[in-house]
C-alpha positions as CSV (number, residue, x, y, z in Angstrom):
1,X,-52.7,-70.9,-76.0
2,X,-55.4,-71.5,-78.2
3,X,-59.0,-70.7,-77.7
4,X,-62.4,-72.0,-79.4
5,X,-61.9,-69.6,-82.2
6,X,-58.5,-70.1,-83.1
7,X,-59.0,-73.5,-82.9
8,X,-62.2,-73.3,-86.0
9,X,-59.4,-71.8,-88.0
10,X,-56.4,-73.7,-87.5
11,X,-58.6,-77.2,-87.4
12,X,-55.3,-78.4,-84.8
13,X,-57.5,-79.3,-82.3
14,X,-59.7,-81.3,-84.2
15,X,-56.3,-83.2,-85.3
16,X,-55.1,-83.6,-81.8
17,X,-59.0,-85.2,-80.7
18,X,-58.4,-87.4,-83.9
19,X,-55.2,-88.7,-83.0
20,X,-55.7,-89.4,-79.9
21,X,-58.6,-91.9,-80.2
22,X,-56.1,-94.2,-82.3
23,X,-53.7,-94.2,-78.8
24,X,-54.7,-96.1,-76.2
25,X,-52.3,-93.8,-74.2
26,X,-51.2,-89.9,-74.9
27,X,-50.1,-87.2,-73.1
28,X,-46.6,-85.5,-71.3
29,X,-43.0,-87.1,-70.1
30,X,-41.4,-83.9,-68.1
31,X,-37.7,-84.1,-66.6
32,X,-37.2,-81.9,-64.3
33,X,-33.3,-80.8,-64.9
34,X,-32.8,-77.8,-62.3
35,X,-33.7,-77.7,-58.9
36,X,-33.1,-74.7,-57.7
37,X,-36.7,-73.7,-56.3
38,X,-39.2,-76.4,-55.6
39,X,-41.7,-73.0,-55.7
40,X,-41.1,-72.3,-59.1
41,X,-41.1,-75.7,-60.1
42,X,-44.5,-75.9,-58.1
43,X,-45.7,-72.7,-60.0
44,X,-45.0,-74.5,-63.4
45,X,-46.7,-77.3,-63.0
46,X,-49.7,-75.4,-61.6
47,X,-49.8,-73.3,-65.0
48,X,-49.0,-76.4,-67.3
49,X,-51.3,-78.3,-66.2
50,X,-54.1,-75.5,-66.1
51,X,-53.0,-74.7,-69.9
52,X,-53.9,-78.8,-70.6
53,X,-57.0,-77.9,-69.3
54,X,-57.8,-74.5,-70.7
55,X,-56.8,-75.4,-74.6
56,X,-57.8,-79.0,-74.4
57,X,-61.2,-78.1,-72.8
58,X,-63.4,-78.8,-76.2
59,X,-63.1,-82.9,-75.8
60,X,-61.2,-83.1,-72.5
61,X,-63.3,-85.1,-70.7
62,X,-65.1,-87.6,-73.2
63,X,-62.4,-87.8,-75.9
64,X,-58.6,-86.9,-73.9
65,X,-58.9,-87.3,-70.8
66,X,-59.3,-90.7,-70.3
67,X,-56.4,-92.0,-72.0
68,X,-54.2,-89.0,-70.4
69,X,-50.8,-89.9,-68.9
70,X,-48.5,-87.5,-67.2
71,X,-45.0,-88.0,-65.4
72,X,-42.7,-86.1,-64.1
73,X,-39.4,-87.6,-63.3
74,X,-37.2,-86.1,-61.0
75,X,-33.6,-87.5,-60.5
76,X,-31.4,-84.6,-59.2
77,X,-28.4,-86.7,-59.1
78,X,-29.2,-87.9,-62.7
79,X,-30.9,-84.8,-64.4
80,X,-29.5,-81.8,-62.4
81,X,-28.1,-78.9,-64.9
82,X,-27.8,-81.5,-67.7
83,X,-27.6,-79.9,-71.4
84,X,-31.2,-79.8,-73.6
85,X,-29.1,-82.6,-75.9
86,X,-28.7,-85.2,-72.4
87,X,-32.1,-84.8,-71.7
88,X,-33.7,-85.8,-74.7
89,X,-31.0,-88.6,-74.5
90,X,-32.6,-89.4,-71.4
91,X,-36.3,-89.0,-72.8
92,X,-35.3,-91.4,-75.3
93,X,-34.4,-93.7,-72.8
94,X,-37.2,-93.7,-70.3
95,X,-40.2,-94.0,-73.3
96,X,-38.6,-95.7,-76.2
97,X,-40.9,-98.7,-75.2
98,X,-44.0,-97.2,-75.6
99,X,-43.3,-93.7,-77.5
100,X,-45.8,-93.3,-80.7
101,X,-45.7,-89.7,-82.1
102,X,-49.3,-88.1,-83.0
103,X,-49.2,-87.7,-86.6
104,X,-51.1,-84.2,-86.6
């Protein structure tokens, strides 16, 4: 996590705000791949999207925000226990479409 000051030196969210305003969409593609407790999973998603909030907080409404997508799939009988290489085969997959990388 970054905070205000870390973020004067390292200029990365300054980068990130830039990017963004090129995108007309940005943000996260999660696959869930375990399934073993729905309240850790709960848990993680609680923190993740609290860190979003936390480090982004400098333009995150005017700038981010708006253009903000977040997904979650969740496919046990596609994505349970699969290997780190399947899944970004499967990330691949989902947002070849419409995937644009943030040059930052």
């Amino acid at each position: 996590m970054f905070d205000g000051a870390e973020d004067d030196e390292t200029g990365y969210g300054e980068k990130v705000s830039e990017a963004a305003k090129d995108h007309k969409q940005w943000g996260f593609t999660i696959l869930r791949c375990t399934y073993d407790s729905q309240t850790d999973w709960d848990a993680f998603l609680k923190r993740f999207l609290e860190d979003i909030d936390a480090n982004l907080r400098f333009e995150w409404e005017t700038t981010l925000r708006p253009n903000f997508q977040f997904r979650v799939v969740e496919e046990p009988e596609r994505l349970n226990n699969i290997s780190w290489r399947q899944a970004r085969a499967q990330f691949t997959t989902l947002n070849a479409p419409n995937y644009q990388p943030l040059s930052i």
